[in-house]
C-alpha positions as CSV (number, residue, x, y, z in Angstrom):
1,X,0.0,0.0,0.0
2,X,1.2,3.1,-1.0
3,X,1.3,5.9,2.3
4,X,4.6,7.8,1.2
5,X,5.7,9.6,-1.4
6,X,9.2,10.8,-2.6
7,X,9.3,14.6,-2.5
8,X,11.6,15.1,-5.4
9,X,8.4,12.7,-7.4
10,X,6.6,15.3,-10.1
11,X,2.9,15.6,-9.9
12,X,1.4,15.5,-13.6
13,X,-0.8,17.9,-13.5
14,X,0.5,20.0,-10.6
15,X,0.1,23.2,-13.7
16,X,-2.8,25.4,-12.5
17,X,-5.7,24.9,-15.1
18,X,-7.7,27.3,-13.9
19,X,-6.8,30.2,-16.5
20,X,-6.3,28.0,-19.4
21,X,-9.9,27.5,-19.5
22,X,-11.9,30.3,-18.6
23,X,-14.7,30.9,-20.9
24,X,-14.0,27.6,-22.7
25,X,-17.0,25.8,-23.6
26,X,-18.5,22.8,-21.3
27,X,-16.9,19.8,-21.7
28,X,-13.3,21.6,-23.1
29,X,-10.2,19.0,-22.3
30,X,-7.1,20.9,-21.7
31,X,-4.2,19.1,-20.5
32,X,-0.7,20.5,-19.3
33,X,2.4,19.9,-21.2
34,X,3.6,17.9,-17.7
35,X,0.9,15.7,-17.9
36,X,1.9,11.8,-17.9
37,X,1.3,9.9,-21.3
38,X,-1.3,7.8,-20.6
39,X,-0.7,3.8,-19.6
40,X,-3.0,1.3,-20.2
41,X,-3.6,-1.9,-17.8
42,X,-6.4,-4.0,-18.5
43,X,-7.0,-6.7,-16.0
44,X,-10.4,-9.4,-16.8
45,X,-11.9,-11.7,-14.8
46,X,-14.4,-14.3,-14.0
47,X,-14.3,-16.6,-11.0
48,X,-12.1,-19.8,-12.8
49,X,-9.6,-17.3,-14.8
50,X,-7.7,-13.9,-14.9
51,X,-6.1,-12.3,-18.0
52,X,-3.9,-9.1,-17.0
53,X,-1.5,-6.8,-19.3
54,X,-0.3,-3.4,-20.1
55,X,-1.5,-2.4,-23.6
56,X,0.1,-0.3,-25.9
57,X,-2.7,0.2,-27.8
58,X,-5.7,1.1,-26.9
59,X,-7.6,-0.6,-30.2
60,X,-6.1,-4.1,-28.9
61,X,-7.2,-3.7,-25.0
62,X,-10.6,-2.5,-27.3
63,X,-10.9,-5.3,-28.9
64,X,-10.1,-7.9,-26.1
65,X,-12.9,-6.0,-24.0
66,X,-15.4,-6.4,-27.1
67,X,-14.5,-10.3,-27.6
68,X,-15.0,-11.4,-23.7
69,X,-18.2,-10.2,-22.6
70,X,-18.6,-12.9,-20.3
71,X,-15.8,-11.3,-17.7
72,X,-15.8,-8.7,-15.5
73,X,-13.0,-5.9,-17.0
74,X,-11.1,-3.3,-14.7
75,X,-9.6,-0.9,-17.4
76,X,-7.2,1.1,-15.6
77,X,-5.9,4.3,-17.1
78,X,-2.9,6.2,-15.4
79,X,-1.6,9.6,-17.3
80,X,-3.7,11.9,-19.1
81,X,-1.6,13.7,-21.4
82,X,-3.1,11.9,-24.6
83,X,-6.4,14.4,-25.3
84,X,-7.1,11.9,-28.5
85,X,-7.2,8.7,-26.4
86,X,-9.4,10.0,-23.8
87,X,-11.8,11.2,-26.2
88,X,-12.0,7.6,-27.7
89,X,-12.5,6.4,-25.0
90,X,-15.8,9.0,-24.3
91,X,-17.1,7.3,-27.5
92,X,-16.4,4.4,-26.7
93,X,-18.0,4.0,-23.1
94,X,-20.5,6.4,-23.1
95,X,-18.9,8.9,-21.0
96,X,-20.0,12.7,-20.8
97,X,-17.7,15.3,-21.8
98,X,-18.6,17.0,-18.7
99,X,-17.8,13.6,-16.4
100,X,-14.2,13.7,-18.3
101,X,-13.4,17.4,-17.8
102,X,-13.8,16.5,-13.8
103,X,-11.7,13.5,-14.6
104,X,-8.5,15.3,-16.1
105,X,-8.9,18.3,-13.8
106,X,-7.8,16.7,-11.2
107,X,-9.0,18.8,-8.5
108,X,-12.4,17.9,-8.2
109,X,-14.2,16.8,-4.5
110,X,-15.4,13.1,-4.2
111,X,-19.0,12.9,-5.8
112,X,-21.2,10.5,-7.2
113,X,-23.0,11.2,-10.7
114,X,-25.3,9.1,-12.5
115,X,-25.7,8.5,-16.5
116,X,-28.4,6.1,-17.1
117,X,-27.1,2.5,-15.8
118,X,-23.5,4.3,-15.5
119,X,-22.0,5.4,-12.2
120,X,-19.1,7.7,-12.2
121,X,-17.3,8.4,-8.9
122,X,-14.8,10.5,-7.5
123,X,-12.1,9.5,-5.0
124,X,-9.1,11.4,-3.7
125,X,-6.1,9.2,-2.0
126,X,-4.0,10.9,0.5
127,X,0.0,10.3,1.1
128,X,2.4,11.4,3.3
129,X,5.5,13.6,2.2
130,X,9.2,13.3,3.4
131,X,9.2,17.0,4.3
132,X,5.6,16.5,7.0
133,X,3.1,17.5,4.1
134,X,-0.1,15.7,2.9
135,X,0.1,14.9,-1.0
136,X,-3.7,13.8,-2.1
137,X,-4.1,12.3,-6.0
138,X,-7.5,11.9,-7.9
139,X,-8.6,8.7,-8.6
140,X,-12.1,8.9,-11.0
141,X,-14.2,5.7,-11.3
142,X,-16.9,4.8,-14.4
143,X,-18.9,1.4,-13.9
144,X,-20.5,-0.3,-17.0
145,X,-22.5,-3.5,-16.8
146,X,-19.4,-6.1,-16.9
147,X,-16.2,-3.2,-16.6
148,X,-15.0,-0.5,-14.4
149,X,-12.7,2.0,-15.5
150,X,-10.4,3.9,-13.3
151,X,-8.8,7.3,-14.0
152,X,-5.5,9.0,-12.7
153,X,-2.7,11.4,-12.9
154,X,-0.1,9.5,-11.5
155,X,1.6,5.9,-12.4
156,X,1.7,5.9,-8.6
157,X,-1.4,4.8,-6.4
158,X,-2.3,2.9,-3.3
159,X,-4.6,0.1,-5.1
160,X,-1.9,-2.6,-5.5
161,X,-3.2,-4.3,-2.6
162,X,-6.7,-4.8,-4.2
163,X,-4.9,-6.2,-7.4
164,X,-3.6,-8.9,-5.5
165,X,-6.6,-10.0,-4.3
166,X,-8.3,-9.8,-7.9
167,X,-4.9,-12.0,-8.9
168,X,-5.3,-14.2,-5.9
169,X,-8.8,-15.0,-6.1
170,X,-9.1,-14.5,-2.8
171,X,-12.5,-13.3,-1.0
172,X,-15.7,-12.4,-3.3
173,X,-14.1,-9.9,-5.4
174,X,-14.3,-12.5,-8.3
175,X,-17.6,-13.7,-7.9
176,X,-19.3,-10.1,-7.5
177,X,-20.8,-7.2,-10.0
178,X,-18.7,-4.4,-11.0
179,X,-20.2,-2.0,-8.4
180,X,-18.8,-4.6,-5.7
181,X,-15.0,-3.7,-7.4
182,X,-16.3,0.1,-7.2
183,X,-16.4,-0.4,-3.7
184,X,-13.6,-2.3,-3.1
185,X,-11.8,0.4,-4.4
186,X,-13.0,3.4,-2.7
187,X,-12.5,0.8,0.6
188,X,-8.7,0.2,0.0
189,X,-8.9,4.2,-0.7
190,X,-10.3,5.3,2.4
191,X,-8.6,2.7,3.8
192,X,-4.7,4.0,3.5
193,X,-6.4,7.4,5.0
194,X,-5.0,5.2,8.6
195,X,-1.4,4.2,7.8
196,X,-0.8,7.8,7.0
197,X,-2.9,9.4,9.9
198,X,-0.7,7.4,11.9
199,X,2.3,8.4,10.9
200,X,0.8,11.7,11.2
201,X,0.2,11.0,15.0
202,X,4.2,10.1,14.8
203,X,5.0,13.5,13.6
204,X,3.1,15.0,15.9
205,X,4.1,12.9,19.2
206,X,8.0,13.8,18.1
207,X,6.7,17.8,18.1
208,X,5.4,17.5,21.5
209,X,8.4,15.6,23.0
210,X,10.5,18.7,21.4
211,X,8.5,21.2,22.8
212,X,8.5,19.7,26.4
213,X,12.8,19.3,25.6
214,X,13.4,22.8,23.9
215,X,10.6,24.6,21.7
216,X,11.5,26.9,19.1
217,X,9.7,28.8,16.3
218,X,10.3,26.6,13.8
219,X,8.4,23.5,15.7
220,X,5.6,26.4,16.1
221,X,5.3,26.5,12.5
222,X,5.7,22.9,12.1
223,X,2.4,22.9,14.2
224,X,0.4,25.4,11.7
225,X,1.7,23.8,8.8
226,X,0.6,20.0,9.8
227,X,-3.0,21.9,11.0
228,X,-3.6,23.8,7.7
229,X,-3.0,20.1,6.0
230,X,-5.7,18.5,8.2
231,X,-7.8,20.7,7.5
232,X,-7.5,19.7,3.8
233,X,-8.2,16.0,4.8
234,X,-10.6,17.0,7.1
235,X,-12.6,18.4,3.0
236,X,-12.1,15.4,1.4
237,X,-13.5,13.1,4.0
238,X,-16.4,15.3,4.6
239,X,-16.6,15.5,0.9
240,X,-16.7,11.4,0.9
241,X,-19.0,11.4,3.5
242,X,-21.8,13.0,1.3
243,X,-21.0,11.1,-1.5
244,X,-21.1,7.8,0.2
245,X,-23.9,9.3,2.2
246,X,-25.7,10.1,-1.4
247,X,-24.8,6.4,-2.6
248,X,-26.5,4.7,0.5
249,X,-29.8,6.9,0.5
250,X,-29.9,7.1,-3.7
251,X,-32.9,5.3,-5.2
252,X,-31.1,4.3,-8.2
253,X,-31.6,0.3,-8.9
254,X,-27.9,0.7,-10.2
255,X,-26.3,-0.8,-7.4
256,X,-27.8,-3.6,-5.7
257,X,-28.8,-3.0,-1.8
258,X,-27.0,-5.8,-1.1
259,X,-23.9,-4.2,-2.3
260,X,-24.9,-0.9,-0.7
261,X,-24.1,-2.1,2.7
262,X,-20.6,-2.5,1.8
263,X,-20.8,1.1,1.0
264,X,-21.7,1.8,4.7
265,X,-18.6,0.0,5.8
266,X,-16.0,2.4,3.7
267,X,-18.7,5.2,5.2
268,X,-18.2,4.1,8.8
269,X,-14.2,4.3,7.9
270,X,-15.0,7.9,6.9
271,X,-16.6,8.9,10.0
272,X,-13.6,7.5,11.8
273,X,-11.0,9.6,10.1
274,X,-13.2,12.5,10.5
275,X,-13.3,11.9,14.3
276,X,-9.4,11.2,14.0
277,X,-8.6,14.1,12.1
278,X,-10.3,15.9,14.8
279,X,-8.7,14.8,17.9
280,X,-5.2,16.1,15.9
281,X,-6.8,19.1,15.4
282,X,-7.4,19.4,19.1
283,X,-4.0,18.3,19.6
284,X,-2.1,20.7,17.5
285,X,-4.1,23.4,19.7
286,X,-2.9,22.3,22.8
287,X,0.5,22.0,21.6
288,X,0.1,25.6,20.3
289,X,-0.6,26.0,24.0
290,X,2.2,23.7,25.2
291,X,4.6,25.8,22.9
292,X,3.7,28.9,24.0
293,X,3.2,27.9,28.1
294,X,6.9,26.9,27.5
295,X,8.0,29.7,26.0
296,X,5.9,31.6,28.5
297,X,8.0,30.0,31.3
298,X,11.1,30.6,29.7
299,X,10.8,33.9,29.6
300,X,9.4,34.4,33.0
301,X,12.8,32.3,34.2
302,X,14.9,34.9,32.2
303,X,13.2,37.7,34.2
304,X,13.7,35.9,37.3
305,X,17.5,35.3,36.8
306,X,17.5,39.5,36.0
307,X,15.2,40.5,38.6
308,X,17.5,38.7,41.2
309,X,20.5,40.2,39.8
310,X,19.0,43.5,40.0
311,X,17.9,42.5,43.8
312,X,21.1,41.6,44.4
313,X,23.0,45.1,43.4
314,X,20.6,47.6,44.4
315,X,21.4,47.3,48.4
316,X,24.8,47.5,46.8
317,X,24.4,50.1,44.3
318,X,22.1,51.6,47.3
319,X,25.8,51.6,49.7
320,X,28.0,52.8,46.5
321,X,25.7,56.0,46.0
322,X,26.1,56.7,49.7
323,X,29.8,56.4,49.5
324,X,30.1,58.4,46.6
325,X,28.6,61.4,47.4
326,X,30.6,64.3,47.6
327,X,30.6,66.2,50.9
328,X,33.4,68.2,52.0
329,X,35.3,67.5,55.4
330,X,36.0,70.9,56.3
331,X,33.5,73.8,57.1
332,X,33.4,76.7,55.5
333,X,35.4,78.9,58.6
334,X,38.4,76.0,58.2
335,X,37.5,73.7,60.9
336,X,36.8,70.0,61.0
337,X,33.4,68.8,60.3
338,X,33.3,65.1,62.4
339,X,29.7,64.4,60.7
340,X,30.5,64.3,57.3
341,X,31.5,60.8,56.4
342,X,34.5,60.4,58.8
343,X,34.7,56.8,58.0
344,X,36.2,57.8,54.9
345,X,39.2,58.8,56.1
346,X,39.3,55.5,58.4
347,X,42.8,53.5,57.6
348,X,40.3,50.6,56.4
349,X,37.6,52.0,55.6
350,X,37.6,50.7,52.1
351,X,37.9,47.1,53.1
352,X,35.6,47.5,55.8
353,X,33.0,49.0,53.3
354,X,34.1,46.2,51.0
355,X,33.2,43.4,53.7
356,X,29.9,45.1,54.3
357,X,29.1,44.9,50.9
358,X,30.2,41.2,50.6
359,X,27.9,40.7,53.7
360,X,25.3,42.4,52.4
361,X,25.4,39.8,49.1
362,X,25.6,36.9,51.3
363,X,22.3,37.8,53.6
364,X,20.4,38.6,50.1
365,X,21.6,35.1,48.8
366,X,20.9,33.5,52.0
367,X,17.3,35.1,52.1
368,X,16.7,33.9,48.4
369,X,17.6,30.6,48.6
370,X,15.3,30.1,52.0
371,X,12.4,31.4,49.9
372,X,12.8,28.7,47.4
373,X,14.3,31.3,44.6
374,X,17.6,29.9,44.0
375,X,16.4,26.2,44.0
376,X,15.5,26.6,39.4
377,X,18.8,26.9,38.8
């Protein structure tokens, strides 16, 4: 299952769109110059057999589709940056121009449409980034009567695990309708939403072990980063909460009811990762509050170490004004004036005034460290 991605790995169609096709017509495909070329896997099935290949061209996985009606086909198509193909493949399968603009825009919110006996769904796939960022990838979905076709940017997806099990035969997979593999998919989908939540929590137990060590800024914006990305997630699985939500109340006689409650299994999921993604959100606010009760504390320990400094020298600073004010000795008719600081002109007075001081510095220290001040450092 695929939960990381390599940060250096180009996103096909990571080009904004938007302005390319303003006041287009409905329908209009546009496709960046980064987009992948499009490969083709075609994997058909019935309960005894399994026939699986990458085409080269799409007239031969065409033709193999048309020739074995009696299995179930799972067309996959990864790349987009073929505008001919994909328009084929409209004709082909019956698919809206509308439906294949959301497909190659690649920015679309899980839904659920309906074309006659065709469903067409949207899924998005989260991953997890080398540098603590949340990657999430498109993955569209058209169901026939015996095929399902699968849509997406990137050669890269999380879906190899339900390939095995088509390859192994193992489970129902095999033996049910297409809208069963629908499911499946948007299961395994929803599904790696957990491996990468928990590495999420990871991340976010290692933040609050640094905080508690040493915080710093940058963990502070490590914090509001990792927040602003679940609150992305926290879209999308509200987004696929509708949709599933829309599935399981629909009246459509598309998918069977008794495939529908599969569909509230992957929408139980959901409701779990929304109630996950929630209890990091309340984390990352109370480590917002961790970082800045710590830095809170640090500060107030920095004014503490100064304000008994300052303590410390202003008896002293108090005895050194005394000392150094400048009074005369004599009066003004020549005699001796006793009063005016005779210890001054004491053989020891300076040591004397010295050891007073020193006293003095010793009784404050004393005093601080019976009232507990001393004991922080």
């Amino acid at each position: 299952m695929k939960v990381f991605r390599s940060l250096t790995k180009s996103k096909a169609l990571q080009e904004n769109t938007f302005d390319k096709k303003v006041g287009q017509r409905p329908g209009y495909l546009y496709v960046p110059d980064n987009a992948h070329q499009p490969r083709m896997f075609l994997i058909s099935f019935d309960e005894d057999q399994i026939q699986e290949k990458e085409y080269q061209d799409y007239d031969q996985l065409l033709h193999y589709f048309k020739t074995n009606p009696q299995q179930q086909h799972w067309i996959d198509i990864r790349g987009y940056g073929n505008i001919a193909l994909l328009e084929k493949i409209m004709a082909d399968f019956t698919i809206h121009p509308l439906q294949m603009e959301d497909v190659i825009s690649d920015y679309q919110r899980p839904k659920m449409d309906t074309e006659g006996k065709n469903l067409f769904f949207i899924s998005r796939m989260i991953m997890f980034l080398p540098d603590h960022c949340l990657d999430d990838d498109q993955i569209s979905i058209f169901t026939g009567v015996n095929y399902i076709i699968t849509f997406q940017s990137d050669y890269e997806d999380c879906l190899d695990v339900l390939r095995n099990r088509i390859r192994s035969g193992k489970g129902i997979i095999r033996q049910r309708p297409v809208q069963y593999m629908a499911y499946a998919i948007m299961d395994v989908t929803i599904d790696n939403y957990f491996p990468v939540l928990s590495a999420v929590g990871e991340y976010l137990e290692e933040l609050e072990d640094a905080l508690f060590d040493h915080p710093t800024k940058k963990q502070l914006n490590s914090i509001l980063n990792m927040k602003r990305e679940l609150l992305k997630v926290r879209r999308i699985a509200w987004s696929e909460r509708d949709k599933l939500n829309e599935i399981l109340r629909s009246d459509n006689n598309t998918i069977p009811d008794e495939i529908k409650i599969y569909f509230k299994d992957v929408y139980d999921h959901v409701v779990q990762v929304l109630d996950i993604v929630d209890n990091y959100r309340e984390l990352m606010g109370n480590l917002t509050e961790l970082y800045l009760s710590n830095v809170s504390n640090r500060m107030n320990e920095i004014m503490k170490v100064l304000t008994i400094i300052s303590s410390i020298f202003i008896p002293l600073s108090f005895v050194a004004g005394v000392y150094g004010m400048n009074f005369s000795r004599e009066n003004p008719d020549g005699t001796i004036n006793y009063l005016n600081m005779p210890e001054l002109y004491h053989p020891y007075g300076y040591v004397i005034l010295l050891a007073v001081m020193f006293l003095i510095l010793i009784g404050q220290l004393y005093f601080f460290y019976r009232k507990g001040w001393l004991r922080s450092f």
